[in-house]
C-alpha positions in Angstrom: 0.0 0.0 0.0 1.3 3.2 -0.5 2.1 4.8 2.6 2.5 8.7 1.3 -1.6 8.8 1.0 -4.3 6.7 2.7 -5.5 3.7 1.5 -8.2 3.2 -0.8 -10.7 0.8 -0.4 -13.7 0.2 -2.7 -17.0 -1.0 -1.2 -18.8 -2.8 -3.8 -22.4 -3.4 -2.7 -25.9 -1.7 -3.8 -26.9 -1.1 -0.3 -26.4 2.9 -0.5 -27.1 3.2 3.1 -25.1 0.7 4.4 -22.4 1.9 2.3 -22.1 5.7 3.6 -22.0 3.5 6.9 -19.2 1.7 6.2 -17.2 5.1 4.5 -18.1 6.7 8.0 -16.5 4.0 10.0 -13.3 3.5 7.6 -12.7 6.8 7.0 -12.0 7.2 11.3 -9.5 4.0 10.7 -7.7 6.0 8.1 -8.9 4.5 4.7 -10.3 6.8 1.7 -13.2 4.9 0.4 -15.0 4.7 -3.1 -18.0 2.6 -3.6 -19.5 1.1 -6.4 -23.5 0.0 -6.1 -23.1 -3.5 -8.4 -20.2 -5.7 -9.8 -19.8 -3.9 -13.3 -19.3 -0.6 -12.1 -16.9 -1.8 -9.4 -15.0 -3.7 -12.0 -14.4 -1.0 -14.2 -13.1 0.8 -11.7 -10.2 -1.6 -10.8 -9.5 -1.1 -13.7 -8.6 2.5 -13.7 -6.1 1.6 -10.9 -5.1 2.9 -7.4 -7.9 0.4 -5.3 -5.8 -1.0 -2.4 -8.2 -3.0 -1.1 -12.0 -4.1 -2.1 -14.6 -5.3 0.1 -17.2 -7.3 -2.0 -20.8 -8.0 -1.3 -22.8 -11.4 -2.5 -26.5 -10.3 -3.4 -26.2 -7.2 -5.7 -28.2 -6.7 -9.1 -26.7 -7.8 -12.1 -23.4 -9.6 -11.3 -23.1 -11.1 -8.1 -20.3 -11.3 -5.8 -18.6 -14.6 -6.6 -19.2 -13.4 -10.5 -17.4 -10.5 -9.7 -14.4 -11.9 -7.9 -14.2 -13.9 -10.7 -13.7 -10.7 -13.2 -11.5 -8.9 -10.6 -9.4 -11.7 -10.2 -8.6 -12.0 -14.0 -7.3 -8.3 -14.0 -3.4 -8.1 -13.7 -2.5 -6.7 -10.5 -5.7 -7.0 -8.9 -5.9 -5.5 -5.1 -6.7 -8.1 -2.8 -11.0 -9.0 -2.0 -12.6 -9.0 1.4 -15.6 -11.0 0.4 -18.6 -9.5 2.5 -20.9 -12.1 3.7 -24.2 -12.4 6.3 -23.6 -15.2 8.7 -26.2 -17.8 7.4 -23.6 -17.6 4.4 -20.6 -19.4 5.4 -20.8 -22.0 2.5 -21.0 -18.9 -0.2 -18.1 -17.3 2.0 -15.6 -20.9 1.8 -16.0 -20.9 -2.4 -15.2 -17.3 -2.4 -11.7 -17.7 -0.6 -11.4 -21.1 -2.9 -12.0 -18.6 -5.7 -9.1 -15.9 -4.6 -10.9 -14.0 -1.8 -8.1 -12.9 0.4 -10.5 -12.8 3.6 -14.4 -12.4 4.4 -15.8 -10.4 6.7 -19.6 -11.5 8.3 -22.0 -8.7 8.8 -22.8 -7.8 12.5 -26.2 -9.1 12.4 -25.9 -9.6 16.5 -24.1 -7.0 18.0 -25.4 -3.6 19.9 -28.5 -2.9 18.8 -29.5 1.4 18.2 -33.3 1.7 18.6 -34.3 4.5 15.7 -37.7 4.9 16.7 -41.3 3.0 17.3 -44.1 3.0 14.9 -47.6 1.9 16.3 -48.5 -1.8 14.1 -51.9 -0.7 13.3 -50.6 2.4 11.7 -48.2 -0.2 9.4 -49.6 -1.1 6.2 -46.7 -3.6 4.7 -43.5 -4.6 5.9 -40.9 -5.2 3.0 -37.6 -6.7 4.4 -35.2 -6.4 1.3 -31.9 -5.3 3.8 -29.3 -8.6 4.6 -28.6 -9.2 7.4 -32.0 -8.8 8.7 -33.7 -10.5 12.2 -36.8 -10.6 13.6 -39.0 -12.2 16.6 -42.0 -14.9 15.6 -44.2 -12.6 17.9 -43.7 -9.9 15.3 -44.6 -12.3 12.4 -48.2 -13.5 14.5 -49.0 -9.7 14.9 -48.5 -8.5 11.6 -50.4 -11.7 10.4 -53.4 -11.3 13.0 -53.9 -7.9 11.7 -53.9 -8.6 8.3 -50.3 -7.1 7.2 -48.5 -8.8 4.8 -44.9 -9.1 5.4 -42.7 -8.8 2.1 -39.4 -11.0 1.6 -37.3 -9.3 -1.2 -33.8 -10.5 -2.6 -31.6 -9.2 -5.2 -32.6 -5.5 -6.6 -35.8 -5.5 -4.8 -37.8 -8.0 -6.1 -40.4 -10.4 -3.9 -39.4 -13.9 -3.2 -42.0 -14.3 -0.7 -45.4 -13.0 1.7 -46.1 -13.6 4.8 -50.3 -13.8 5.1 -53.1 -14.4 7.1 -55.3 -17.1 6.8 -58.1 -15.4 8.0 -58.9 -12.3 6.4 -62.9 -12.1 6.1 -66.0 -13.6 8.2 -67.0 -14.3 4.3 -63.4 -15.8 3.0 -64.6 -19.0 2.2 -67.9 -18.1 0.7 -65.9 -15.4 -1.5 -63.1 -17.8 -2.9 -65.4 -20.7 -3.5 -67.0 -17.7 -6.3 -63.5 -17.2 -7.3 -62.7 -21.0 -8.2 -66.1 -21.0 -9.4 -65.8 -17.9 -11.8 -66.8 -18.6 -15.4 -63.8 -18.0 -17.6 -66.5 -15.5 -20.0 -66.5 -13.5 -16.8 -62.5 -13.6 -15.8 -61.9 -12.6 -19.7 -64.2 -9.4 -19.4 -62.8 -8.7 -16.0 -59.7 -8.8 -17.3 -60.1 -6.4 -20.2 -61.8 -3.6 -18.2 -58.1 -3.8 -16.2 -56.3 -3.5 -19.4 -58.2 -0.5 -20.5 -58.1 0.9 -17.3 -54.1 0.4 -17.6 -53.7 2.0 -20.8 -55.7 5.1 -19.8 -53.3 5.4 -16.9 -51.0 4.9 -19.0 -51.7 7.8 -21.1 -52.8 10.1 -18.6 -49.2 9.5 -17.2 -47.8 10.3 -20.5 -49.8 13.7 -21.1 -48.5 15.1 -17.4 -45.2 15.0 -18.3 -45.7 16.5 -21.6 -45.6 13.6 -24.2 -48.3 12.4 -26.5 -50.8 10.2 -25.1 -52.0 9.3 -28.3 -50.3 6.2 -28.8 -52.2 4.4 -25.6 -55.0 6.2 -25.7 -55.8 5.2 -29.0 -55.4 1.5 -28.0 -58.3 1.0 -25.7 -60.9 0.7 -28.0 -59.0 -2.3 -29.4 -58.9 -4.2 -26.1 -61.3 -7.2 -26.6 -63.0 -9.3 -24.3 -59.4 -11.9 -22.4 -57.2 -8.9 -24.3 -56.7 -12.0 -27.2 -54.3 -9.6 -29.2 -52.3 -8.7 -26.2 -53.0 -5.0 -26.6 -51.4 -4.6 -23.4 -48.0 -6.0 -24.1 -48.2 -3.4 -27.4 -48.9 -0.6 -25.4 -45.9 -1.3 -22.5 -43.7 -1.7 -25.7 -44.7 2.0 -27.0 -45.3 3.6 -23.1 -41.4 2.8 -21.5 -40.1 4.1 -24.4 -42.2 7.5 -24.5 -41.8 7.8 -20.8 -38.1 6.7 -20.1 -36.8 7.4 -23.4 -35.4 5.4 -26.8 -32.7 3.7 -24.4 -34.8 2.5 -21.4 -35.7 -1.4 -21.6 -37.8 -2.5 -18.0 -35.4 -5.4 -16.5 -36.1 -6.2 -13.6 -32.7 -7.3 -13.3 -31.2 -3.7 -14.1 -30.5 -1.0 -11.4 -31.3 2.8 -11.7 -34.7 3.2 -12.6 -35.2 -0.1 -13.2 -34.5 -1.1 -9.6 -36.8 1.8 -8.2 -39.8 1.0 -10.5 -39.1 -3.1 -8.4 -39.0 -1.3 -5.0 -42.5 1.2 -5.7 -44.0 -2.2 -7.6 -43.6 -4.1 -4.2 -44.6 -1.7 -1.9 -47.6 -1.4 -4.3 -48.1 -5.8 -4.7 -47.9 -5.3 -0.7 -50.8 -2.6 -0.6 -53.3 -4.5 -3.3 -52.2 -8.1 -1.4 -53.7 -7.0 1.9 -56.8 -5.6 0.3 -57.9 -8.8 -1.2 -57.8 -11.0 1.8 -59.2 -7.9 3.5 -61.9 -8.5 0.6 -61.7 -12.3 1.3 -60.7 -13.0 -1.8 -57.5 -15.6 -2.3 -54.1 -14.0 -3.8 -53.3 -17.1 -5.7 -56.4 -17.4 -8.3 -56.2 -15.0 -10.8 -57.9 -13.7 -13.2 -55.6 -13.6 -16.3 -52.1 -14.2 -14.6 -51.5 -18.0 -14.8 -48.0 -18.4 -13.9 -48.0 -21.9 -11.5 -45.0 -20.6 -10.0 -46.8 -17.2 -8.9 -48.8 -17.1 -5.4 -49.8 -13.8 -6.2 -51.3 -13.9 -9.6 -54.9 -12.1 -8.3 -52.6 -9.5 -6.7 -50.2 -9.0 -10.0 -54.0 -8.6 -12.1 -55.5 -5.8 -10.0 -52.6 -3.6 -9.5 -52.1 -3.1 -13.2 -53.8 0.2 -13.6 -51.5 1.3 -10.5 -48.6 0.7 -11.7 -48.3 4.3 -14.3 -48.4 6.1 -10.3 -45.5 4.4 -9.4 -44.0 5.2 -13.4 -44.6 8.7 -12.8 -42.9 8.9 -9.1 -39.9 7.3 -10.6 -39.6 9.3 -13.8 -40.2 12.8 -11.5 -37.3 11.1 -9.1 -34.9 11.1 -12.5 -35.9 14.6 -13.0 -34.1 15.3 -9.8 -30.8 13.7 -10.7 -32.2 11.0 -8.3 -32.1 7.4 -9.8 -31.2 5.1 -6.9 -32.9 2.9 -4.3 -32.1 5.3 -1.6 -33.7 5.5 1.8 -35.2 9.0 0.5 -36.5 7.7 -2.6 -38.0 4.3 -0.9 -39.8 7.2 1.0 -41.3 9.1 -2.0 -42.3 5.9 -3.5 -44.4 4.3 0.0 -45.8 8.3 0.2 -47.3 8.0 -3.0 -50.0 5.7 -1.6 -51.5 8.0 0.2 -51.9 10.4 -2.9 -55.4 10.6 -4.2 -56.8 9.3 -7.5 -60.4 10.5 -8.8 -62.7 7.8 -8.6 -66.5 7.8 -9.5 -66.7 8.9 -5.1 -64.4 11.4 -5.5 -60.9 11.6 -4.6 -59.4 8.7 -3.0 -55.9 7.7 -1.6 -54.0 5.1 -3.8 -54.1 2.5 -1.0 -58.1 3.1 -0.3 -58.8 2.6 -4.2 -57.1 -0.7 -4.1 -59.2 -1.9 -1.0 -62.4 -0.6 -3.3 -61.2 -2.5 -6.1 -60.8 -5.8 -4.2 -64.2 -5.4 -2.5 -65.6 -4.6 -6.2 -64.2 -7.8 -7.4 -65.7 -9.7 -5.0 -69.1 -8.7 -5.3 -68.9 -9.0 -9.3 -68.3 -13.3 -8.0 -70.9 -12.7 -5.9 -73.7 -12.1 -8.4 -74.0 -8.4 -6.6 -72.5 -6.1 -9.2 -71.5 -6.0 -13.0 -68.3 -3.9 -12.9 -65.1 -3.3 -11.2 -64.7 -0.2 -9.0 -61.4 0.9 -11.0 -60.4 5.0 -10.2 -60.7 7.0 -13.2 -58.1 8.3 -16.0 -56.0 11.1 -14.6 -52.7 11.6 -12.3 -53.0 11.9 -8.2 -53.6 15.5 -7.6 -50.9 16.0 -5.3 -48.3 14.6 -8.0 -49.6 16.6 -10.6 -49.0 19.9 -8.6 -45.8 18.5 -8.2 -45.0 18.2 -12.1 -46.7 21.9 -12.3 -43.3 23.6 -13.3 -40.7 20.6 -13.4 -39.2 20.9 -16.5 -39.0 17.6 -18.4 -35.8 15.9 -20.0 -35.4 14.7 -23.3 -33.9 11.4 -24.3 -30.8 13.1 -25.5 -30.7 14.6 -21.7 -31.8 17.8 -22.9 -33.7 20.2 -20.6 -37.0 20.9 -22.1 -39.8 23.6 -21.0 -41.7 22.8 -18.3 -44.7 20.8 -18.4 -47.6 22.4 -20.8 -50.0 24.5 -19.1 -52.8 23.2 -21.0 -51.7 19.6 -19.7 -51.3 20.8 -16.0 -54.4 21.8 -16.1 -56.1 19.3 -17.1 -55.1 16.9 -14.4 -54.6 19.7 -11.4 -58.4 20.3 -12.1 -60.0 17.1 -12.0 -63.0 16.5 -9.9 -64.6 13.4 -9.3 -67.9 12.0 -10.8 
């Protein structure tokens, strides 16, 4: 090491948090530390040279740990690797020092614990665990479950591996998902295509607030059919990401940036819309038009369609900001945004509240007690769309544009419902 300057260490992990942690701590021992929030980046920049030292997490988006000990350790030169592990991972820890890892390092997962502050449970809405190194008691687990919160496993880049659930959610559960087994598949197809258009209006409405043409959805709804047979709604995502995000975005749920902030604002929502159908009684499992075996959550993954262009919106007003990251600030904005109202035929409604009305609808459309879904109508949260009043919007080239278009501010800051 060279002993004129400090050494340099590069934390390689996508945990931001934990990272300015760890530069806090290392900087007091003397080190200068760089971080790097997946494999790639932190690749690249052994590269460049003058890294004494790297300290490599496992579960990152993209390449994993032992992937990117194996890149580092094919560089000429390369500074030695601390491979960074929890302690249930002593088997991934033994293959990384097989496979050049100078060391590893468990994560305190035990030690002094720092209490940050109490939240009443009933207030809680969803817990989403997506942090490693995480521990909690069973009593937790039976209180969250007896009040109907759904607990949320994630694993690499934010994506859900698992939910915790009741198994008693309604006095009328079993009544309700007998109708749901039941449900003619005539009924599940229209069902299904009154969430499409719903979707695509979204979709467009999204589109319009931030100053693009909302043509191309909008003009698709009138083509959704009875099941969506043509896919209409894989045609629209294909013209939407594109027209939102740019030329250059492709959705990969695998990807970080945006990517990885659109996973973290989908799970919060899957959380919100899986509580509110066993709320409804309804079973998360049987679907309407998902069909995936391997998917528990196939009723959830239907009915939060048309919620998804809310969460599109946060994140593309987040990249407006020069913010693009899983952050704890930006996981804020993102859980915020469910208490933003959308116009519904009652009038304005939070995001979370229209998702329990939409569950209850869907249940009483088995039940032989309605003919349509409660969906909220076309048109941004009001509170978002005062937000996007005079945020000016960025091109694909990464071009400031004008702000938003009156005319198109106005139309959504003036909605009323009915």
């Amino acid at each position: 090491m060279n002993s004129a300057a400090p050494p340099t260490l590069l934390y390689i992990d996508d945990d931001a948090a934990l990272a300015r942690l760890v530069e806090r701590g290392l900087k007091r021992q003397g080190y200068a530390v760089e971080h790097c929030d997946n494999g790639e980046a932190g690749v690249a920049r052994i590269r460049q040279g003058g890294i004494d030292v790297v300290a490599l997490d496992q579960y990152m988006p993209g390449l994993d740990g032992l992937e990117t000990l194996e890149l580092i350790q094919a560089i000429p030169g390369a500074p030695p690797v601390v491979f960074v592990t929890a302690s249930q991972d002593s088997k991934i820890a033994v293959t990384a020092l097989k496979a050049g890892a100078a060391d590893y390092l468990v994560k305190d997962t035990q030690g002094e614990r720092k209490e940050l502050g109490q939240v009443p449970i009933d207030d809680i809405s969803a817990v989403i665990a997506h942090a490693h190194g995480l521990s909690y008691t069973n009593n937790l687990l039976v209180a969250l479950a007896e009040r109907g919160i759904p607990f949320v496993l994630c694993a690499a880049n934010h994506n859900v591996v698992g939910m915790l659930m009741p198994l008693d959610g309604n006095y009328e559960q079993s009544r309700r998902i007998d109708a749901q087994i039941a449900a003619a598949l005539p009924t599940k197809k229209r069902l299904w295509a009154s969430i499409v258009r719903s979707k695509l209006e979204q979709q467009a409405a999204a589109l319009e607030a931030i100053g693009a043409s909302p043509i191309p959805l909008s003009a698709l709804v009138r083509k959704v059919r009875s099941g969506d047979p043509s896919n209409i709604e894989a045609q629209g995502a294909r013209r939407y990401w594109t027209l939102l995000f740019g030329p250059q975005f492709r959705r990969d749920q695998n990807a970080g940036g945006k990517n990885a902030l659109l996973n973290y604002g989908y799970t919060v929502l899957r959380a919100t819309m899986a509580r509110s159908l066993v709320a409804a009684g309804l079973h998360p499992g049987v679907g309407l038009y998902h069909s995936n075996a391997g998917n528990p959550m196939r009723l959830v993954d239907d009915l939060m369609e048309p919620f998804r262009p809310m969460v599109d919106l946060k994140v593309w007003a987040l990249g407006q900001e020069g913010q693009d990251q899983v952050t704890p600030e930006t996981k804020r904005v993102l859980v915020r945004g469910l208490y933003d109202d959308m116009q519904t035929a009652a009038g304005a409604t939070p995001i979370s509240v229209c998702a329990q009305r939409l569950a209850v609808s869907l249940a009483q459309v088995l039940l032989g007690e309605r003919e349509t879904l409660e969906l909220p109508l076309p048109g941004i949260p009001l509170a978002l769309a005062a937000s996007l009043r005079s945020m000016p919007t960025q091109s694909a080239a990464g071009q400031r544009s004008p702000a938003i278009p009156r005319k198109t501010r106005r139309r959504f800051s003036g909605c009323s419902g009915g």
